[in-house]
N, C-alpha and C positions, 0 to 999 in steps of 0.2 A: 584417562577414562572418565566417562561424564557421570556424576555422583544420580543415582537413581531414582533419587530425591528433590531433584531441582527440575524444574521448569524448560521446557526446551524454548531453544529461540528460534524460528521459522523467518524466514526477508522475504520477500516477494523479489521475484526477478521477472524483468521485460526481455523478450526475445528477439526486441527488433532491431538488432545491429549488424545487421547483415540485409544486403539489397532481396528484394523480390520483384515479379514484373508489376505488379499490383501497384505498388508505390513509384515503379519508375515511369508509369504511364500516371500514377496521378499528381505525384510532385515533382516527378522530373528524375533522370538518367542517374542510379547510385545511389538514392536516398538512402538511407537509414537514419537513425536515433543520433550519430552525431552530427547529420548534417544543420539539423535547427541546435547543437550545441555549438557549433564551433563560429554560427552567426549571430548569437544574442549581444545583445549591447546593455550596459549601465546605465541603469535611470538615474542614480546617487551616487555620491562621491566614492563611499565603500561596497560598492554593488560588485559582486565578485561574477564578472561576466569578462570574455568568455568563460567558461568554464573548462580546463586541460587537464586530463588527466596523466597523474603519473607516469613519469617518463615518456609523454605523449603517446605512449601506447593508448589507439585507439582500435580494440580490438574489433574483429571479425567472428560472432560465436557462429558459424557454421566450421571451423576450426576444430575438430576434437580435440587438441591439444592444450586449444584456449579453454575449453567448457571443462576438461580436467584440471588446468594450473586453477582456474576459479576456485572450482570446488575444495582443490586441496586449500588456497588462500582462504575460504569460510569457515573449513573446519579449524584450520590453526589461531584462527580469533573468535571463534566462538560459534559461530553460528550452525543451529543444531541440521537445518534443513533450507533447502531452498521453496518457495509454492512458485511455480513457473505458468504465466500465461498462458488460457488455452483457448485458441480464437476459431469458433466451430459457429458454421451458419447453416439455417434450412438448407436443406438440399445435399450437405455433406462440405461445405467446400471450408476449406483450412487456410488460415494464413498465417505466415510468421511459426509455422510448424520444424523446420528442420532444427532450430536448436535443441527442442525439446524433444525429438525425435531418437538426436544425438545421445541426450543426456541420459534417456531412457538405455539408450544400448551400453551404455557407461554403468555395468552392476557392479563393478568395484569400485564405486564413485564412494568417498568416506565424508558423503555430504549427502543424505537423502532427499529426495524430493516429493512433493504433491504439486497437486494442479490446483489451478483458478480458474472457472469458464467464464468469462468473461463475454457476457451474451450481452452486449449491447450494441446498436449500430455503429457501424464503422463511418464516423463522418469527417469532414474537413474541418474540425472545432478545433484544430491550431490555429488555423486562419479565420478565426471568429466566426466562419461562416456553420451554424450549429444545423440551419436545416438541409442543408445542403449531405443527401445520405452517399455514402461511396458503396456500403454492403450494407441492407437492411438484415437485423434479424429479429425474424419471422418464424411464427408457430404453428404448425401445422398437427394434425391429430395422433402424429407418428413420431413426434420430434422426442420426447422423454425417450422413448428405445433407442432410438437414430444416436441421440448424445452417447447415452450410456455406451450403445457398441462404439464409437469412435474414444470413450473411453477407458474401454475394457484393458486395450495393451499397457497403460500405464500404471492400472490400479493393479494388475497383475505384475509389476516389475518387481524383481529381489528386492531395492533400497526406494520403494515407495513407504514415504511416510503413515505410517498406522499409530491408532487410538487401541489400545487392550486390543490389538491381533486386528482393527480393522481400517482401511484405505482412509485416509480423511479427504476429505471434496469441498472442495470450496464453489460457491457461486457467487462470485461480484454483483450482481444487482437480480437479486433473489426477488424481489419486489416485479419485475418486469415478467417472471411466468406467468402464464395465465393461468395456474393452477399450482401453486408452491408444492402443496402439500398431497398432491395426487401424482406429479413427478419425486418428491423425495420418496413414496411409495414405491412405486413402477421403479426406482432405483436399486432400491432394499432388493426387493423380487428377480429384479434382475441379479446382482451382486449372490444372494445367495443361490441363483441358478447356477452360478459359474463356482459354487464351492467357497464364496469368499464368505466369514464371519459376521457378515455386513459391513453395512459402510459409516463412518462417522462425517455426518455433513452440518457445513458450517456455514450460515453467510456472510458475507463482507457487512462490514457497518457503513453502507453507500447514502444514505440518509436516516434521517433519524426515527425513533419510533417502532423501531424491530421489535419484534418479538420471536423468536426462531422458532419457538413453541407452537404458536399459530400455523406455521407453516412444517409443520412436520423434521425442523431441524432438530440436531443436536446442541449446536449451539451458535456464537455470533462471535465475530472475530473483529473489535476495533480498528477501523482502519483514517488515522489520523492522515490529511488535516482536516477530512468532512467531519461534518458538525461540529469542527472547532472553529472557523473561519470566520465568526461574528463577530458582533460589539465587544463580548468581555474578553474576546482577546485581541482589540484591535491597536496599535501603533499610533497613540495618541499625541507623541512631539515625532516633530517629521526628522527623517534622516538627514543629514547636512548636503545639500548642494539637488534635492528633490527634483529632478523636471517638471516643470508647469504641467507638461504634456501630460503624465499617469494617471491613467485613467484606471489604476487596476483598485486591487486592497494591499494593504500595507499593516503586518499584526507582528504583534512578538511571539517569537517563540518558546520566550521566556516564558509568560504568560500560558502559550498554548499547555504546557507542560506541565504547568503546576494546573491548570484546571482539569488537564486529564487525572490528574492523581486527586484532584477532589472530588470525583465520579462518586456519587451516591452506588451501593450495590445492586445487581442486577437481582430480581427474580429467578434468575434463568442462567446457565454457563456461559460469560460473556468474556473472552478471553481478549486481555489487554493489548495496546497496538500502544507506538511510539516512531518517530519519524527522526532522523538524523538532521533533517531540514525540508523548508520547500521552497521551491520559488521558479516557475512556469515560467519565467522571462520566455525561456529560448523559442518557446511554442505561443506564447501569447505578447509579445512584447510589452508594449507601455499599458496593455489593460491585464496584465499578470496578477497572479494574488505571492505576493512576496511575506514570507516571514524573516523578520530582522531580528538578528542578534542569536542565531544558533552557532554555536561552540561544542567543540566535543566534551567539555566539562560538562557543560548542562546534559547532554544529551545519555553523557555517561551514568549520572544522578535519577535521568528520567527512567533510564531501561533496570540499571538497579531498582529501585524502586515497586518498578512494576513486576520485575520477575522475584523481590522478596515477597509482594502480595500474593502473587499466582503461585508461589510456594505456600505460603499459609492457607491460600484456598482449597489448590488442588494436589500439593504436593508436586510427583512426577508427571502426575498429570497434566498439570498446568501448559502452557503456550505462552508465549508474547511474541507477537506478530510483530513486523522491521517493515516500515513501507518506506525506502525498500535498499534492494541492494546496490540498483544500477540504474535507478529513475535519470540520468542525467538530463534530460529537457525538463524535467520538472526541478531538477536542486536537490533531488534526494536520494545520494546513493552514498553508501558505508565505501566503496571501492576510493582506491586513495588517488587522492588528485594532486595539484601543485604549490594548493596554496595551504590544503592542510598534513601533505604526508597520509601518513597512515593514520592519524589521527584518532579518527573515526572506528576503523576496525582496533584499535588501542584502547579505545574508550568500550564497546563492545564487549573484548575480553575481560578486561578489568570490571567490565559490569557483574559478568557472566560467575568471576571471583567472590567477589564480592558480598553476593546472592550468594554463593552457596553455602558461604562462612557461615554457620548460626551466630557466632562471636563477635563478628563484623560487623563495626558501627560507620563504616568507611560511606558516607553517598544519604548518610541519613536522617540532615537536616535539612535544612531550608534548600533550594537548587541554588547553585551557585549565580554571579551574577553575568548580566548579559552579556554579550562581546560587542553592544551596537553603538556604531558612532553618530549622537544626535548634534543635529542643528541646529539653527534659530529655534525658538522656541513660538516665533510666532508662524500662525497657518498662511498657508498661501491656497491658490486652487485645485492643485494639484492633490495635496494632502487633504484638502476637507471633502473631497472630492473620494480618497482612499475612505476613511471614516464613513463617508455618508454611504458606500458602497459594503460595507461590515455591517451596517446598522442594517441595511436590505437585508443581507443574508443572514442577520438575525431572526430578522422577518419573518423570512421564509420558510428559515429553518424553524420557526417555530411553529408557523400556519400547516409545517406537514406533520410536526407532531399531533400538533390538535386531530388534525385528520385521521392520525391513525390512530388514535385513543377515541375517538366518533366511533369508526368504524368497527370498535371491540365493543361498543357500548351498544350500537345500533340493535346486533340480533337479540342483547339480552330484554333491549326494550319491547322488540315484538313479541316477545314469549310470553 
């Protein structure tokens, strides 16, 4: 039974492993999620590409059967909740909807769920081509009702995850309404017209400089590796046997991990996120952002860690977000594969332990050390090339915080 005192753990899960006509008309006949896994290729010596999962079970979640073994598999290692993608465009049109559809009808699922809408254009940015739109989304003066009602069947489900009695809601790039804080309104209004207690809404941390306050949220949910992906956590001796050719970023995640745990404190409810790994190979190839040297030791240390803090902060309250459970084109999922076992969900539950122990000093020094195997020591082009590409996204990440620290400052100046 889960101690009512500890923090829950939430993973983001993707829905897209299972064919739709959408995808077989835009990448070709059967696509799904593993077909850019099971074609990625190794930039460096220890680049673990392909990537197989266990017992090459490569599932199908339109499956109930599949979408029930999972859920029993997250609650038995720890994970309190799934947040499952939810792809809703002007007009009403859905994609990648049945699993969640599935899941929804699954009320004896002993693995709760919420959603994430995920409202940003659907484009061809595997294939670097980023302007290229496949589904724009688009706001029109009706769209806040329109979601909510395509919402409504899930926030009403038996095992939908709630904050004190209410639905929690995610929005991945909260930044892109045209009105945050006049939709998380019209949300409330609607939620409490349907008898619900309200709604507790959260946005993703999709770039830097949130304030959830501003926009009418309850709070901000970290979602690692954005805004870690810069200089201070970049891969400064290259991996051994590097291709000339990468053009991507190359960081530790040694590194990424210990800087999330040096997060100055929020203002505001900013519930902590951790990542078992990333690495985009399978979707971006040789311009991929790869982090080197994630281990389920480190990664065990990093979620301990953050779910002893989220106990100190919020108690039961508290959250720590898992990006995610089944990313596999991105490098980041908890489900066990072949080169680590179960590893991962092992490291998970022993987190999840850990954390609960007030007495437990297990996970609470230094993170342990990296698993990466370095190279030469001197750069070639390839790697100064990774660096030089960290230092940008320092950049930038920091030219949008500026922006949006402008932009709290601007109206006090006209007053």
């Amino acid at each position: 039974m889960r101690n009512p005192t500890s923090p829950r753990t939430i993973a983001f899960f993707l829905p897209q492993f299972h064919a739709i006509p959408e995808n077989d008309e835009w990448w070709g006949e059967g696509f799904t999620e593993w077909t850019n896994t099971r074609k990625a290729t190794p930039a460096f010596e220890a680049h673990d590409h392909p990537r197989v999962p266990h017992d090459e079970h490569y599932f199908d979640l339109t499956d109930p059967a599949e979408l029930r073994s999972q859920a029993e598999l997250a609650h038995r290692y720890g994970v309190d909740a799934f947040c499952i993608y939810f792809y809703w465009f002007e007009g009403g049109q859905r994609l990648l909807e049945r699993p969640l559809d599935l899941y929804r009808e699954m009320e004896d699922s002993p693995t709760p769920f919420c959603i994430s809408w995920a409202n940003e254009n659907w484009t061809r940015r595997w294939d670097g081509r980023d302007s290229q739109v496949l589904v724009g989304q688009d706001y029109g003066p009706d769209t806040a009702r329109e979601v909510y009602d395509a919402f409504r069947p899930y926030l009403k489900a038996k095992h939908y995850l709630t904050q004190d009695g209410r639905p929690v809601l995610l929005v991945h790039r909260t930044d892109l309404l045209p009105d945050p804080a006049a939709y998380a309104a019209e949300w409330r209004r609607l939620a409490h017209e349907d008898g619900l207690p309200g709604l507790h809404l959260v946005a993703s941390e999709t770039r830097a400089g949130i304030d959830p306050r501003e926009w009418g949220f309850d709070a901000l949910a970290e979602f690692p590796p954005v805004s870690q992906s810069g200089l201070a956590s970049a891969q400064l001796l290259p991996p051994k046997g590097l291709d000339k050719a990468f053009r991507g970023r190359l960081l530790s995640y040694r590194k990424v991990a210990r800087n999330a745990l040096r997060r100055s404190p929020a203002p505001f409810v900013r519930y902590r996120g951790v990542m078992p790994a990333w690495d985009n190979s399978a979707r971006r190839g040789h311009s991929a952002t790869v982090f080197i040297g994630h281990t389920p030791e480190i990664f065990r240390a990093w979620l301990t860690q953050a779910l002893r803090r989220e106990r100190q902060d919020r108690q039961g309250r508290g959250m720590v977000f898992i990006n995610a459970w089944n990313e596999w084109a991105e490098g980041a999922y908890l489900q066990p594969d072949q080169t680590h076992g179960f590893g991962y969900l092992e490291a998970t539950a022993a987190a999840v332990r850990d954390a609960a122990d007030p007495d437990s000093t297990a996970m609470a020094g230094p993170l342990p050390a990296s698993g990466e195997s370095i190279g030469s020591v001197r750069w070639h082009v390839g790697h100064a090339r990774a660096v030089a590409n960290a230092a940008a996204a320092s950049a930038l990440g920091r030219g949008r915080w500026l922006r949006a620290q402008l932009r709290r400052v601007a109206p006090r100046r006209r007053r």
